[in-house]
C-alpha positions in Angstrom: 19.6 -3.5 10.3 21.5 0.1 9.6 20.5 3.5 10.9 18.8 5.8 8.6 18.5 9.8 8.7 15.1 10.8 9.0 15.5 13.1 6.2 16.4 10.5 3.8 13.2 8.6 4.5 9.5 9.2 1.7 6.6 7.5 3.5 4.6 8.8 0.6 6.1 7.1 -2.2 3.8 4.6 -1.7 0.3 4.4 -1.2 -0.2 4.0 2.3 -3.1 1.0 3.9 -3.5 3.9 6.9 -5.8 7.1 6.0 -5.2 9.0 9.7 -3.1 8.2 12.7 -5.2 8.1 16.1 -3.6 11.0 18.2 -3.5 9.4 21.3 -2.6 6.4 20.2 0.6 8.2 18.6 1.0 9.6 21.9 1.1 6.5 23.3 3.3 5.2 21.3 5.4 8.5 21.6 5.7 7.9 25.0 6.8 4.7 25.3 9.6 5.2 22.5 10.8 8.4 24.6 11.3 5.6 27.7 12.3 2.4 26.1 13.4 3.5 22.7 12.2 1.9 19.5 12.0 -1.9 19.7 10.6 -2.5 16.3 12.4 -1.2 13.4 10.8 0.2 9.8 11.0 -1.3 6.6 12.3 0.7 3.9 13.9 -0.1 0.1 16.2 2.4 -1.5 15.2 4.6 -4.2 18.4 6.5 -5.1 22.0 6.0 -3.0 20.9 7.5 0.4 16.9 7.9 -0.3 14.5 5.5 1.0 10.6 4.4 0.5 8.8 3.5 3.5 7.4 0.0 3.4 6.1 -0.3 6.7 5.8 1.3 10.3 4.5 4.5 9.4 3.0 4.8 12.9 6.5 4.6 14.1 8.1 6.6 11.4 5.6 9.6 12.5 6.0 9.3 16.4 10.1 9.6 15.9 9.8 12.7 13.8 7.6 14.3 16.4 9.8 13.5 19.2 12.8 14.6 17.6 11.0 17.8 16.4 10.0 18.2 20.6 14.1 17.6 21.5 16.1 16.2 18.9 16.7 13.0 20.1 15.9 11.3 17.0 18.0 11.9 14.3 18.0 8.6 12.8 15.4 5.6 12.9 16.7 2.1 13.3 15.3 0.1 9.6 15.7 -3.3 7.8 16.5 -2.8 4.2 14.5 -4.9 1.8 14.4 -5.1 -1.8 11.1 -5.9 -3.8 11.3 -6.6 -7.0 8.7 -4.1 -8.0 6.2 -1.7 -6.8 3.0 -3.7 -6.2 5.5 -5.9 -4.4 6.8 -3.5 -2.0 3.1 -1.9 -1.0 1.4 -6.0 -1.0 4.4 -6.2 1.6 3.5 -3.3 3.9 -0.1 -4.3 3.5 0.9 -7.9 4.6 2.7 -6.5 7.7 0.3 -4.5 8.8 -2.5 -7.0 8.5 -0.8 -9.3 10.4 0.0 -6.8 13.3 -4.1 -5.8 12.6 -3.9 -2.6 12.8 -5.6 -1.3 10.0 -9.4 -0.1 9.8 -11.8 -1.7 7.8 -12.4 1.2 5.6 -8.4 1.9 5.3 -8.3 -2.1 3.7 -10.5 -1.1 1.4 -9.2 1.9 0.1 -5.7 0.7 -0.2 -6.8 -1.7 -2.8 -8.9 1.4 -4.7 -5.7 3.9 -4.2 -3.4 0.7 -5.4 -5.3 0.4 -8.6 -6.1 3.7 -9.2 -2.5 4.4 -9.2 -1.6 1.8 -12.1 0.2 -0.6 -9.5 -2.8 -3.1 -10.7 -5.2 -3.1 -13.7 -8.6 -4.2 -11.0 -9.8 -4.1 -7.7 -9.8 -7.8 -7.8 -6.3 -7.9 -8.8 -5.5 -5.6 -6.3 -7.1 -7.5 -3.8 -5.5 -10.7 -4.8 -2.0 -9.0 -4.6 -2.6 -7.4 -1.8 -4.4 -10.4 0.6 -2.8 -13.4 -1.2 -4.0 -15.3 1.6 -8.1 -14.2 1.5 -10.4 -16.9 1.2 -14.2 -17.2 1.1 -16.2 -15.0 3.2 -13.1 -12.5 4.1 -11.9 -12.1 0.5 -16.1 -11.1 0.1 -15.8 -8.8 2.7 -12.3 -7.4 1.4 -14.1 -6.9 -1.7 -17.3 -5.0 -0.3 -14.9 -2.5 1.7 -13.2 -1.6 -1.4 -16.4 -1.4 -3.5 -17.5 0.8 -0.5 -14.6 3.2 -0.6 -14.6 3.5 -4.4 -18.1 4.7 -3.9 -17.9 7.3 -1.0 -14.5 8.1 -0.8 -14.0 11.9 0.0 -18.0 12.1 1.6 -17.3 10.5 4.9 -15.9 12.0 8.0 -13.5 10.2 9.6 -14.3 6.5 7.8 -11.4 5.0 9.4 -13.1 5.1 12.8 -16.0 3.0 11.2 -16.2 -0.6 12.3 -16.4 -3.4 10.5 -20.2 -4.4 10.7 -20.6 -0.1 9.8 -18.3 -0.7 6.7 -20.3 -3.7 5.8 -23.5 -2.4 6.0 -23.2 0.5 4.0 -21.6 -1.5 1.3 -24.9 -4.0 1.1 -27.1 -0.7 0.7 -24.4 0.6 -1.9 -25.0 -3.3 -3.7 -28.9 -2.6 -3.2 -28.5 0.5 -5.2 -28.7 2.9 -2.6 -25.3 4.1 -3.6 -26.8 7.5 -5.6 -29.5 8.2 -2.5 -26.6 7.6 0.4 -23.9 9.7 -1.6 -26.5 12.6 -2.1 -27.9 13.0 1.8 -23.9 13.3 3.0 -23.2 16.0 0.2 -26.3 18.1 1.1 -26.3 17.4 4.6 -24.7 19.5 7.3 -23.5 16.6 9.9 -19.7 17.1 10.2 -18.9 14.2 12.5 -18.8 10.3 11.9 -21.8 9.9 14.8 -24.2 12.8 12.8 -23.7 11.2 9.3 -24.5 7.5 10.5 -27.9 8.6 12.8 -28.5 10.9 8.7 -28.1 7.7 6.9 -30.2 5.3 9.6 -33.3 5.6 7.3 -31.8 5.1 4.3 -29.8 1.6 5.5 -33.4 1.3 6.6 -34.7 0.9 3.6 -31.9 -0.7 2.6 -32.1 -3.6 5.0 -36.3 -4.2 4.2 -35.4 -4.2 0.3 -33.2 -7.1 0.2 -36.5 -9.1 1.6 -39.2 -7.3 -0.2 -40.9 -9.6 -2.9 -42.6 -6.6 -4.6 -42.7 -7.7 -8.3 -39.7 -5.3 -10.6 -40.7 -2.2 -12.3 -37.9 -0.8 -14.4 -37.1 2.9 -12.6 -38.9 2.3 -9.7 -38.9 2.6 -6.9 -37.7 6.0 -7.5 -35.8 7.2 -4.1 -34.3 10.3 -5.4 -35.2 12.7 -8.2 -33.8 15.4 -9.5 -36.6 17.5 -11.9 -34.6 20.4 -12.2 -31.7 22.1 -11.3 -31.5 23.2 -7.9 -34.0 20.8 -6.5 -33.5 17.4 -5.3 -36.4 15.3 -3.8 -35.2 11.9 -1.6 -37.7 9.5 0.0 -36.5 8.0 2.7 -38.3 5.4 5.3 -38.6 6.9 8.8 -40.3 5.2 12.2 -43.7 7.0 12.1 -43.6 6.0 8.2 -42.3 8.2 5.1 -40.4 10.8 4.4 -39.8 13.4 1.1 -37.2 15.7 1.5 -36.7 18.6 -0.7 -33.2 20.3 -0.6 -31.7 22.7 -2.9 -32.1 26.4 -3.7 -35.3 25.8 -5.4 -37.0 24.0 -2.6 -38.8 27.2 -1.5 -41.8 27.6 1.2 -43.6 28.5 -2.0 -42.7 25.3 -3.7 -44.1 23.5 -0.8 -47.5 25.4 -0.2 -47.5 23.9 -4.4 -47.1 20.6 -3.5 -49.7 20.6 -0.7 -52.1 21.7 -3.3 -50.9 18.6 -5.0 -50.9 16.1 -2.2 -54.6 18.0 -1.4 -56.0 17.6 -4.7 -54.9 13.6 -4.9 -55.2 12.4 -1.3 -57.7 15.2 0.0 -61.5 14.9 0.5 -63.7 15.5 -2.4 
C-alpha cells in the first residue's frame, strides 16, 4: 500500500459503474473518515511515473477531496497499486469490486456495460457483459442484459435513473422489449415532469399497456397497433391506456384548439348519431 497525492489521481480515465454519488451518503461517509480515518484504501494502476487511474473506491476518492478542500487534512489517499494487463481488465476489476461490496444501482450496471462498449473497451453488449460479470448465470445475466438494453435505449431521458430500483429497471425494459421503446422515449421528451416520481406516475399507462400486451392474443397486423404517430411535423399523436379507458394525446406546436374542434368533427361524423 503507498500514499498517493490526490493530484496525481484521474478517476475519469475510466468509465465509471457509478452515474451520481448520494449526498448524504457522501456525507456520511465524510464523516466517518474525518473521525476514524480511511480504513479501506483505493485501487489505482499507474499511467505515467507519478499519474494514476482510479480502479476503484470513487465514493472514497470524492469524500477525501472534499474534506481536504473543507481543511486540508487530506493531502494524500492511502491506495493498493495494481497492474491490469489492459483496459477492459482494469474497469471488469472495479466493476467486480464494486459488485461484490453491492453498491451499485441497477440502472448504473447497465450503463457501465453500454459506456464500456461504446468506448471500444469491447466490440458488444454481450461481450461487455461477459467481461464485466464473468460470474452471471441464468436469470441474473438476463436481467444484466435487460438493464443494459434499457440504458442503451433511454440514456440521457431519465432523471435521476440511478435511484430506480430493480423491479422499475426491469419493467421498463420488458415495455422497451414489447416495443414500447419509441412511445416511452417520446412522452419523457415532450413531457414537463422533472423528477424521477413525475416521469414514473407519466409512464404508468404506457407500462400499462405494456404489461396487458404481453398476454393479448389479438391476431398480428403488420403496423398496428399504431401507439404513436407522427403525420406531420410539429404534431405528434400517442394513445395510451388510462383507468376510465383511452387516451389520444396530441402534443406539438401544431396541436392547436383548432386542430381539435377538427378532430371532433371527425370523431362526430364516425361515432356520432345519424
Amino acid at each position: 500500500m503507498i500514499q498517493i497525492p490526490l493530484a496525481a489521481i484521474d478517476e475519469s480515465a475510466l468509465p465509471r459503474d457509478r452515474g451520481a454519488l448520494d449526498p448524504e451518503a457522501l456525507s456520511e461517509l465524510q464523516h466517518s473518515i474525518a473521525l476514524h480515518g480511511l480504513r479501506q484504501p483505493i485501487e489505482v494502476f499507474e499511467t505515467a511515473p507519478g499519474r494514476y487511474a482510479l480502479i476503484s473506491g470513487y465514493r472514497r476518492l470524492a469524500a477525501i477531496r472534499a474534506l481536504e478542500a473543507l481543511g486540508g487534512r487530506f493531502p494524500t489517499i492511502p491506495a493498493f497499486l495494481r497492474s491490469p494487463a489492459t483496459l477492459p481488465e482494469a474497469v471488469a476489476a472495479m466493476v467486480a469490486e464494486n459488485d461484490l461490496r453491492c453498491e451499485i444501482a441497477p440502472w448504473d450496471k447497465g450503463r457501465i456495460a453500454v459506456t464500456a462498449r461504446n468506448a471500444g473497451l469491447f466490440p458488444t453488449l454481450d461481450a461487455a457483459i461477459d467481461a464485466l460479470y464473468p460470474t452471471a448465470r441464468g436469470a441474473r445475466r438476463t436481467r444484466l442484459r435487460a438493464l443494459a438494453t434499457l440504458a442503451e435505449e433511454l440514456d440521457g431521458l431519465l432523471a435521476a435513473p440511478e435511484t430506480l430500483s430493480q423491479r422499475q429497471c426491469l419493467r421498463l425494459a420488458t415495455a422497451c422489449r414489447a416495443g414500447f421503446a419509441d412511445l416511452i422515449r417520446t412522452a419523457l421528451e415532450e413531457s414537463r415532469a422533472t423528477t424521477p416520481e413525475a416521469q414514473w406516475t407519466l409512464l404508468q399507462p404506457i407500462l400499462l399497456e405494456a404489461d396487458q400486451s404481453l398476454h393479448d392474443e389479438t391476431p398480428y397486423r403488420p403496423g398496428h397497433p399504431r401507439r404513436l404517430l407522427r403525420p406531420r411535423p410539429g404534431l405528434t399523436i400517442r394513445r395510451e391506456l388510462a383507468p376510465e379507458g383511452w387516451v389520444l394525446r396530441f402534443t406539438g406546436p401544431e396541436a392547436t384548439g383548432m386542430m381539435m374542434e377538427s378532430v371532433m368533427d371527425e370523431v362526430e361524423r364516425m361515432y356520432g348519431k345519424p
